[in-house]
C-alpha positions in Angstrom: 117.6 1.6 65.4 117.1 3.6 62.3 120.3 4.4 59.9 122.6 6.9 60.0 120.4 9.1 57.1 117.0 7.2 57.9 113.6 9.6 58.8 111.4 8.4 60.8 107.7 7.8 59.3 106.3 10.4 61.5 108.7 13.1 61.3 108.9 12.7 57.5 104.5 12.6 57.7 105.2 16.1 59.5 107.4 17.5 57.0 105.0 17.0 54.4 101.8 18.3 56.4 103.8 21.4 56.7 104.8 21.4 53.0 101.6 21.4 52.4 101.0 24.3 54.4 103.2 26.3 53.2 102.1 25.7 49.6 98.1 26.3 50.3 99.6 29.6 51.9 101.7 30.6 49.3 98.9 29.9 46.8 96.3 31.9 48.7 99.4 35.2 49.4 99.8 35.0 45.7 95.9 34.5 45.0 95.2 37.3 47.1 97.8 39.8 46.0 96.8 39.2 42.3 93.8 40.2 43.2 95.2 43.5 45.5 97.9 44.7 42.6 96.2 43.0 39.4 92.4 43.1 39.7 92.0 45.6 41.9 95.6 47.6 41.3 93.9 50.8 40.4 91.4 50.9 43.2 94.4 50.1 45.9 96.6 52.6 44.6 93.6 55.3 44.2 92.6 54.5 47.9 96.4 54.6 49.2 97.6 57.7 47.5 93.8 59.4 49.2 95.4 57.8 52.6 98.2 60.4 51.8 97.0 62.9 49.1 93.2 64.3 49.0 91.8 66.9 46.5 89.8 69.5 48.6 87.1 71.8 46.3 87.5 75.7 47.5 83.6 76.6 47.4 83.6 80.1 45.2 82.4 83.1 47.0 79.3 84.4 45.7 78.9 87.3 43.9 77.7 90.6 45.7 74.6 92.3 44.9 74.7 96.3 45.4 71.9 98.9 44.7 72.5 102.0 41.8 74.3 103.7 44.1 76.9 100.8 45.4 75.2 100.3 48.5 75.8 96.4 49.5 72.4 94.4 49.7 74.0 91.3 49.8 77.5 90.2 50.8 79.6 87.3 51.7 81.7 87.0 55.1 83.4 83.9 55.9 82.2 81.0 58.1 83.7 77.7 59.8 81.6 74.3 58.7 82.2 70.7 60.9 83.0 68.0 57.9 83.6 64.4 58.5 85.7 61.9 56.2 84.2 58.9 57.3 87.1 56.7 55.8 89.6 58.5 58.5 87.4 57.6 61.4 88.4 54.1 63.1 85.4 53.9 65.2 82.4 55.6 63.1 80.2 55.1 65.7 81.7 56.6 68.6 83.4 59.2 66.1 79.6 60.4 65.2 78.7 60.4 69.0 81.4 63.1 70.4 81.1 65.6 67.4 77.0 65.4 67.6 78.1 66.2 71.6 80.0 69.4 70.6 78.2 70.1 68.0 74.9 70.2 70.5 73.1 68.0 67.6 71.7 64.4 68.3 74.0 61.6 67.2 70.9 60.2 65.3 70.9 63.5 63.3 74.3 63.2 62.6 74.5 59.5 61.6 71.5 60.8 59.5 73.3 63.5 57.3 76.1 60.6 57.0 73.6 58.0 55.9 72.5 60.6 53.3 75.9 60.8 51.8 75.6 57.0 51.2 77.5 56.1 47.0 79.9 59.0 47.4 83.1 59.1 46.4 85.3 57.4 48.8 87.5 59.9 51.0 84.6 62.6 50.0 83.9 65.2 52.8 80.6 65.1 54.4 79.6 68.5 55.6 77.6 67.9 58.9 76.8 71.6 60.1 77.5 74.6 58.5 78.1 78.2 60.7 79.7 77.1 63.8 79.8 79.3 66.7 83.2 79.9 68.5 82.5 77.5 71.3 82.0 74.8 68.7 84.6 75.4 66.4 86.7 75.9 70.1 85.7 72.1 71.0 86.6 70.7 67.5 90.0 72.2 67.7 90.5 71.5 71.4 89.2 67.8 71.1 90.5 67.0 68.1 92.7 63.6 68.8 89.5 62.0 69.5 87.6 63.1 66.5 89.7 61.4 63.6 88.4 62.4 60.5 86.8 65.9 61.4 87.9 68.7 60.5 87.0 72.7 59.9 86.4 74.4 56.8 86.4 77.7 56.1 83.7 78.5 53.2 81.9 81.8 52.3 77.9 82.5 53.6 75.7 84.7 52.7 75.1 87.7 54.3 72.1 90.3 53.5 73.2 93.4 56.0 69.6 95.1 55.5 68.1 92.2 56.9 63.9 92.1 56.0 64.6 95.2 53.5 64.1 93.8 50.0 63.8 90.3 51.0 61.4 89.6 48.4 63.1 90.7 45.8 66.4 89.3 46.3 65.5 86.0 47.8 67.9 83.6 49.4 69.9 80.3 49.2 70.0 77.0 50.8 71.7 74.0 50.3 71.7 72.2 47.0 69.5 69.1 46.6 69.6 65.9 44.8 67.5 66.8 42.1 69.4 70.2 41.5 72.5 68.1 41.7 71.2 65.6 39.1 70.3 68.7 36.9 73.3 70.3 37.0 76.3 68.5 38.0 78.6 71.3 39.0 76.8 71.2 42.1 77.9 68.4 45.1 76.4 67.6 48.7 76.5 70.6 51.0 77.1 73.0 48.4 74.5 76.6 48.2 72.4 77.3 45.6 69.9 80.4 45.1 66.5 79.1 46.2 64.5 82.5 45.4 64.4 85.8 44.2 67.8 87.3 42.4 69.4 84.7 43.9 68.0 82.2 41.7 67.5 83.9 39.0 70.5 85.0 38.4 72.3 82.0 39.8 74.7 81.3 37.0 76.0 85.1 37.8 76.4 84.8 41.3 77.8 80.9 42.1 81.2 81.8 40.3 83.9 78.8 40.1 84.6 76.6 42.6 88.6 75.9 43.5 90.6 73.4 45.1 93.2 72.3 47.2 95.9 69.2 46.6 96.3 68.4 50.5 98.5 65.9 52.2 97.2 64.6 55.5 98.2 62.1 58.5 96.9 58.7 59.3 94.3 60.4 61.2 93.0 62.8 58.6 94.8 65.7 59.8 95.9 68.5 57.0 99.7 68.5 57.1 100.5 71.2 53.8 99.2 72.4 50.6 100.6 70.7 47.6 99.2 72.7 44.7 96.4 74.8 44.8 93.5 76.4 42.2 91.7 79.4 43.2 88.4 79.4 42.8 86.9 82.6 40.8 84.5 84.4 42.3 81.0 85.1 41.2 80.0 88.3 39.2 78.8 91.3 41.1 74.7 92.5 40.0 74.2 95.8 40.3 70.5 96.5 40.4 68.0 99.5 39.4 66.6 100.0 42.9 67.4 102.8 44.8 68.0 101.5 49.0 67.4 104.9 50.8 64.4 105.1 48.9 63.3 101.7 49.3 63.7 101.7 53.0 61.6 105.1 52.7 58.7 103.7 51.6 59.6 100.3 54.2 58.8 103.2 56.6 56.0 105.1 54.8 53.7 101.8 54.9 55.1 100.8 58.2 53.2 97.8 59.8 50.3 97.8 57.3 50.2 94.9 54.9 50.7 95.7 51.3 53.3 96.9 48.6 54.9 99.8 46.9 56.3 99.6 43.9 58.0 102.9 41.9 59.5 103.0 38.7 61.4 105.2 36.4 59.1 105.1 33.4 61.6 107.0 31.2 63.1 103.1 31.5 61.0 101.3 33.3 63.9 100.6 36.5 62.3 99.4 39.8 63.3 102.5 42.1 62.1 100.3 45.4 59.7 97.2 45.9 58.2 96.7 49.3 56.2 93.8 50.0 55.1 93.5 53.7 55.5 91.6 55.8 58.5 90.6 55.0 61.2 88.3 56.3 64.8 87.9 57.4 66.8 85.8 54.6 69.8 85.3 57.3 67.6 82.8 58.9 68.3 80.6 55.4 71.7 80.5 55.2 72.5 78.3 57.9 69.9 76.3 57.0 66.4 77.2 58.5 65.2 75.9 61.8 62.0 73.9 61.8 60.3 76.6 64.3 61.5 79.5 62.5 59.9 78.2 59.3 56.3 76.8 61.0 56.2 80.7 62.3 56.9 82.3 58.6 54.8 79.2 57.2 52.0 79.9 59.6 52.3 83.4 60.3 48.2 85.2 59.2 49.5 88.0 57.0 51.8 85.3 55.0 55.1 87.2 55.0 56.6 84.7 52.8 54.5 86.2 49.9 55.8 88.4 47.2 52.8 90.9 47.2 54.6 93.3 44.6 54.7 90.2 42.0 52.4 87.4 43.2 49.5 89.1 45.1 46.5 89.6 42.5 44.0 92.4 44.0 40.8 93.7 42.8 42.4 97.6 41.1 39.1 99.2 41.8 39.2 102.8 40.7 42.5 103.3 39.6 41.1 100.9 36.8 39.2 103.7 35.8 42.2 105.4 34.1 42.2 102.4 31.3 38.2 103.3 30.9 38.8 106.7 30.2 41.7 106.0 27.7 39.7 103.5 25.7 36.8 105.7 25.5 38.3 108.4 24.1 40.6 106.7 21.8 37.2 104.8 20.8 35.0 107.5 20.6 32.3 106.0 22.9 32.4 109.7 24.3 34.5 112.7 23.8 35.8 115.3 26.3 32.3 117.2 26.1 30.2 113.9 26.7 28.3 114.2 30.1 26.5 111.8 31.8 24.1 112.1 34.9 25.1 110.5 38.1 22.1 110.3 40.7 23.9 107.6 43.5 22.9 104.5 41.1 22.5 102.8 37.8 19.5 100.2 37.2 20.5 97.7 34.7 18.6 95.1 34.0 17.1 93.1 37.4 20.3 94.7 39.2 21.1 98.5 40.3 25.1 99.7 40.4 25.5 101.9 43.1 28.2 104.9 43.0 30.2 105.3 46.1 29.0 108.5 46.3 25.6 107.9 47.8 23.8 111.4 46.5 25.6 111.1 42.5 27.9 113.7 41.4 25.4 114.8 39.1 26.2 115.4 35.0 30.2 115.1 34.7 32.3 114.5 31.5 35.4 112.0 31.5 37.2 114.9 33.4 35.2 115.6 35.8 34.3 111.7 36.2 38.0 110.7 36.7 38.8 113.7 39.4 35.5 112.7 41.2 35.8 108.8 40.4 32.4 108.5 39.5 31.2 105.0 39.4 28.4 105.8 37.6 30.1 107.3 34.2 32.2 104.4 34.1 29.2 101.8 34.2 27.6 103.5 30.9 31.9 103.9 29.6 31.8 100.4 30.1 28.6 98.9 28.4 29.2 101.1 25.4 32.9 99.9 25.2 31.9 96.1 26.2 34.0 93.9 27.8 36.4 92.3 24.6 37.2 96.3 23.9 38.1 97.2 27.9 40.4 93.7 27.8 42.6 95.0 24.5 43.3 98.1 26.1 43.9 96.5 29.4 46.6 94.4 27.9 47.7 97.0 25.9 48.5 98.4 29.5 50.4 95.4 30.4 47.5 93.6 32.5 46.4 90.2 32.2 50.4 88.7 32.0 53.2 88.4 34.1 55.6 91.6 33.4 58.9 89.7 32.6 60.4 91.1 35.6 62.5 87.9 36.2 62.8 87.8 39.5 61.0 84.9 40.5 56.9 83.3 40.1 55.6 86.5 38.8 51.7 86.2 38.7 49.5 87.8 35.5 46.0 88.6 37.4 43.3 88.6 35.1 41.8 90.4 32.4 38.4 88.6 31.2 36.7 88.9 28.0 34.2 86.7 27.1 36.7 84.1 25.7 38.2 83.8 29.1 35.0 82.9 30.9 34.2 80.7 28.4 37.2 78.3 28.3 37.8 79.1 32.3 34.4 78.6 33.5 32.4 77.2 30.7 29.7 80.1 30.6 28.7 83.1 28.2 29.6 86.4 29.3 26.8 88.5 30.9 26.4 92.2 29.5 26.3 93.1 33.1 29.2 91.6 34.4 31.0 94.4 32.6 29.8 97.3 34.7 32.0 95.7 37.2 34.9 95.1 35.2 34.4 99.0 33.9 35.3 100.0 37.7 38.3 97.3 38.4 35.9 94.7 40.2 34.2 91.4 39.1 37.3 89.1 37.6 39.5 91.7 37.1 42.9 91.1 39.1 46.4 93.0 39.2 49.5 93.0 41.1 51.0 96.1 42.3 53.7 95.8 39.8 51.5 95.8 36.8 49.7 98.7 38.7 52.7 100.7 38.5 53.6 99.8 35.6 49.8 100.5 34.4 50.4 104.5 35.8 53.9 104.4 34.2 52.4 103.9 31.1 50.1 106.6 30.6 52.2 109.2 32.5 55.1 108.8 29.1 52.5 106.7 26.7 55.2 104.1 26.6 55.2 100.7 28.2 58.9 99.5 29.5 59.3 96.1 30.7 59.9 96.6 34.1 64.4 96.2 35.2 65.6 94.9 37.8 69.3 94.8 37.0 71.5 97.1 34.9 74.5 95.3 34.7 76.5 91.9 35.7 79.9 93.0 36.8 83.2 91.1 36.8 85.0 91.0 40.0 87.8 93.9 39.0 84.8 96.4 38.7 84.5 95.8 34.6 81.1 94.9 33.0 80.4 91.9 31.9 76.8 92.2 30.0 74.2 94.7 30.2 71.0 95.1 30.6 69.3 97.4 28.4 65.9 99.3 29.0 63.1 97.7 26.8 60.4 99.2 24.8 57.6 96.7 24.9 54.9 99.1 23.3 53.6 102.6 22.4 50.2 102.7 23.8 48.0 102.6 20.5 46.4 106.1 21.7 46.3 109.3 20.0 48.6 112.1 21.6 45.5 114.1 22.7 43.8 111.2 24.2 46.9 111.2 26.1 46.8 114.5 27.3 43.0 114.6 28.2 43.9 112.0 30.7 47.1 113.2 32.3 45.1 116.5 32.3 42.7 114.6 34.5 44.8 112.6 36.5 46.5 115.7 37.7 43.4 117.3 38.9 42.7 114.3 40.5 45.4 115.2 43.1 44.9 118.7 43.2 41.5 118.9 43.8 39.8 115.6 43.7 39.9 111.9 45.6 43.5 112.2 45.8 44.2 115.7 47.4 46.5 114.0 50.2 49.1 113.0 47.8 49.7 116.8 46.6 52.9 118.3 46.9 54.2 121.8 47.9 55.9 122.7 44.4 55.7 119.2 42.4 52.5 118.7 40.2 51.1 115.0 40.9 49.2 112.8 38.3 47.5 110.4 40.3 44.6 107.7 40.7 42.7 106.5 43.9 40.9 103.0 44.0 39.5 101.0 46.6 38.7 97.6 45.8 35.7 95.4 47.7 37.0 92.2 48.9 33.6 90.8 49.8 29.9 91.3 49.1 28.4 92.0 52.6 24.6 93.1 51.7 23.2 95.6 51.1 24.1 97.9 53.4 27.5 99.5 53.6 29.2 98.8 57.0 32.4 101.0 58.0 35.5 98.9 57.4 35.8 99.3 62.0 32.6 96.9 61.6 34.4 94.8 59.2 37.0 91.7 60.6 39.7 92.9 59.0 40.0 90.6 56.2 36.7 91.3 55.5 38.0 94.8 54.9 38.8 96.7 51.4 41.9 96.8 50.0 43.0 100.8 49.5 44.8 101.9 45.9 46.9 105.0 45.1 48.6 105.3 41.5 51.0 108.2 41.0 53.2 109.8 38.9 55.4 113.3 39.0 56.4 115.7 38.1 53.5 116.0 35.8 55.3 117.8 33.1 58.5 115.4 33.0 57.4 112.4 34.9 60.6 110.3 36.6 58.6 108.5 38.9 56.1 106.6 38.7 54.5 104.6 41.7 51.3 102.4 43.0 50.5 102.1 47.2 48.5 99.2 47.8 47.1 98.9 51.6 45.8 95.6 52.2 42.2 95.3 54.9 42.5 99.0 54.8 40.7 101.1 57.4 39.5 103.3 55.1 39.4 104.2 51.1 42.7 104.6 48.3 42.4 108.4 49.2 42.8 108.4 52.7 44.8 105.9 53.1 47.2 104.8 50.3 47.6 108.3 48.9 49.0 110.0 52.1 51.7 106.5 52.2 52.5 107.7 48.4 52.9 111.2 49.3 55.6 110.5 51.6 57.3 108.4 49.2 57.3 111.2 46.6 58.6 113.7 48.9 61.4 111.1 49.7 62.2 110.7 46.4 62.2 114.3 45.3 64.3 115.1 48.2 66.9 112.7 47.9 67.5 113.8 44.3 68.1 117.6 46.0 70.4 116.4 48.3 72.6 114.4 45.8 72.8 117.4 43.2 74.0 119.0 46.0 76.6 116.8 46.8 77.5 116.6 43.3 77.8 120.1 42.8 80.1 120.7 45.7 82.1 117.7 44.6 82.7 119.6 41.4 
């Protein structure tokens, strides 16, 4: 029998196991919460007050983009987007499954887009599909016990109301990616950025400055109220040079052909419209473009992704005859009195030049050589002038470099001079590769732009750099900066060289090559070309024998009203079915009228406003 205060061996071997116990225990709680409240104090505290408080950016609407009249090109309207905070989800897994179900994605795609977000922020949204339609943004709300963690957001997207009409000019957005992010750290997953056109160019206007929301939420994610809130500014309004009704004028003047117009105001040098066609719908970007739409635009034979007004480079062919005639006059090569025979052709050296008029127009003077656009004249213009003279004046008429337009890639075509071939191709130049320059073939390239801008020039005998915008306003209507006409150059021509020229150009239209552009009671100054794509022999086949890119492309230069030009313009016809002058100048003729007539009808408004 043990005494009275005696413990047994085993019971006091059990009291000391679980002293033991306790004490390991103690010692790995107290490890343990040094490490939760001391090494780690600010991360648990970070990640409990997110559990209860999250900071949510308000994306800034961009900025709107009207014409010079106020009319909306591009807009913003608002949109519901799907995100995910994977933290708030329980089961990940089976979280990503059900919203890839309503959101009629694949769960692999959405696991993807989460993977992608892999090193964010913790508690960080993850946008998973921007625009939703009502019957998924109907099955988020409806199902939205079982879909911890997801929630709608209501963000601004991009809307361009004219759909195809000026696509090229104003371009379109899509969402940021990690190498815009890493250049400019404003920017975070899901956001929008301008991808082309105005929108990127002038993306520092437009983005404006993001918000945000101090939310508190449930255990399951779930917004509850609004603590404190920042709005976010939104992004300055451009208003631009280009008239709409006249731009989706000459949209229907070229109608399904291929090509561009491009008119200008060369009192200033303000785009009036821009076509390029085909064009393209830059809704189908704002969502984020479907892989079929984008093989189909990718694919698509006529290339409506291109810019043709800034980036397509094309032969000028005749119209290049108006820089011949300036530089020989203002050189003295000839005079207005010089005549030169025209019998069909021009032997020179082991080659003969051929005039597209097959019987010659017989002895003409720069006059007469410019209404009839006798190849011929400008072949002996040309080797007198030689081909380092033709290139000054060509630049002079802002060939050879990209205009500054800034709205985009712009391409310069080409202006050779012997230089050029030598440190391009690595060869002399060849006297006779100048009788093609002389008439706008050989190396000699352009864009429709430069085009305009070439019969801009010598309608006024100032070169503007082309404008896009006129102003950046704030979003109360007041200007913020703008944008000044600019002067790039005289043209280094005497006044009466000037004259001769525009004298010329205006017969052109009333009695020569480019009789189809005349107007009732407007005097037009104007310039046919047709530039050969390819060399095929020796005899010339009609353009029905031709596959059609086989076929030449079709020039028409313009300007009016002769006396006080405010419009300037150049029609460019790709694979056209026939020449500048019966093609392109009956397109530009409809675009005048247009013009002329919309300026009636606005005086008249104005005056019975007043």
């Amino acid at each position: 029998m043990f005494g009275k205060h005696e413990v047994s061996p085993v019971v006091r071997r059990r009291i000391s196991i679980a002293a033991a116990f306790a004490v390991v225990a103690m010692l790995l709680l107290g490890a343990r919460l040094w490490n939760l409240q001391v090494l780690r104090g600010e991360q648990m505290a970070a990640l409990s007050e997110n559990n209860r408080i999250r900071l949510r950016r308000s994306p800034a609407t961009r900025g709107r983009v009207v014409d010079r009249n106020g009319k909306v090109l591009i807009d913003s309207q608002a949109s519901f987007d799907a995100v995910l905070v994977p933290e708030d989800a329980k089961d990940l897994a089976n979280v990503v499954e059900s919203l890839a179900q309503y959101l009629h994605q694949s769960s692999a795609d959405t696991q993807a887009i989460l993977d992608r977000t892999a090193g964010r922020p913790a508690f960080q949204e993850v946008l998973v599909k921007r625009h939703l339609d009502f019957d998924e943004v109907a099955a988020i709300e409806t199902h939205q016990l079982e879909l911890p963690g997801v929630s709608l957001r209501v963000t601004p997207s991009r809307s361009y109301p004219n759909g195809a009409t000026l696509a090229h000019v104003l371009g379109y957005v899509g969402e940021v990616t990690p190498s815009e992010i890493d250049r400019d750290r404003r920017y975070r997953p899901g956001d929008v950025i301008g991808k082309a056109g105005l929108e990127k160019a002038w993306e520092n206007d437009l983005r404006g400055i993001d918000g945000g929301q101090q939310i508190e939420v449930d255990a399951f994610g779930r917004e509850l109220r609004v603590l404190d809130e920042t709005e976010a500014i939104p992004g300055r309004t451009l208003v631009l040079t280009v008239d709409l009704d006249l731009q989706q004028a000459a949209e229907q003047a070229l109608g399904e052909e291929a090509g561009s117009i491009v008119a200008l105001d060369p009192r200033t040098g303000d785009v009036l419209a821009m076509v390029s066609e085909p064009s393209f719908d830059p809704n189908v970007f704002t969502g984020g473009i479907k892989p079929d739409i984008w093989r189909e635009l990718v694919k698509h034979p006529r290339h409506p992704l291109n810019a043709r007004a800034t980036q397509g480079q094309y032969p000028p062919g005749s119209t290049f005859k108006v820089i011949m005639a300036t530089a020989a006059l203002q050189e003295g090569v000839v005079n207005p009195f010089t005549s030169i025979g025209c019998h069909g052709s021009l032997d020179y050296g082991n080659h003969t030049f051929r005039c597209w008029k097959k019987g010659g127009h017989g002895s003409v003077n720069v006059h007469e050589a410019l209404v009839g656009s006798c190849d011929v004249f400008f072949y002996q213009v040309g080797a007198r002038l030689g081909v380092d003279t033709i290139a000054k004046y060509a630049r002079a008429f802002g060939l050879g470099a990209p205009t500054g337009i800034g709205i985009g890639s712009e391409r310069g075509g080409t202006i050779p001079d012997s230089e050029w071939k030598q440190r391009v191709l690595k060869q002399p130049w060849f006297k006779g590769e100048t009788l093609s320059v002389a008439i706008g073939q050989g190396y000699v390239t352009a864009t429709p732009l430069q085009m305009a801008g070439m019969i801009s020039t010598i309608s006024t005998g100032a070169r503007y750099r082309p404008r896009m915008v006129q102003r950046v306003e704030a979003i109360d209507g007041s200007t913020v900066r703008s944008v000044d006409p600019e002067l790039v150059e005289k043209l280094p021509v005497r006044d009466t060289v000037l004259k001769e020229v525009q004298e010329a150009l205006v017969d052109v239209v009333g009695r020569g090559t480019g009789n189809k552009a005349k107007l009732k009671d407007i005097a037009v100054g104007g310039k046919t070309g047709t530039s050969q794509v390819v060399t095929i022999g020796k005899t010339r086949l009609k353009a029905a024998q031709l596959k059609w890119n086989q076929r030449d492309h079709a020039w028409f230069v313009a300007f009016a009203p002769a006396e006080n030009p405010t419009i300037a313009i150049a029609t460019l016809v790709e694979h056209a079915d026939g020449g500048g002058g019966a093609i392109a100048a009956p397109i530009a003729k409809q675009v005048l009228e247009a013009y002329f007539q919309l300026q009636t009808d606005r005086e008249g408004t104005r005056v019975a406003q007043n």
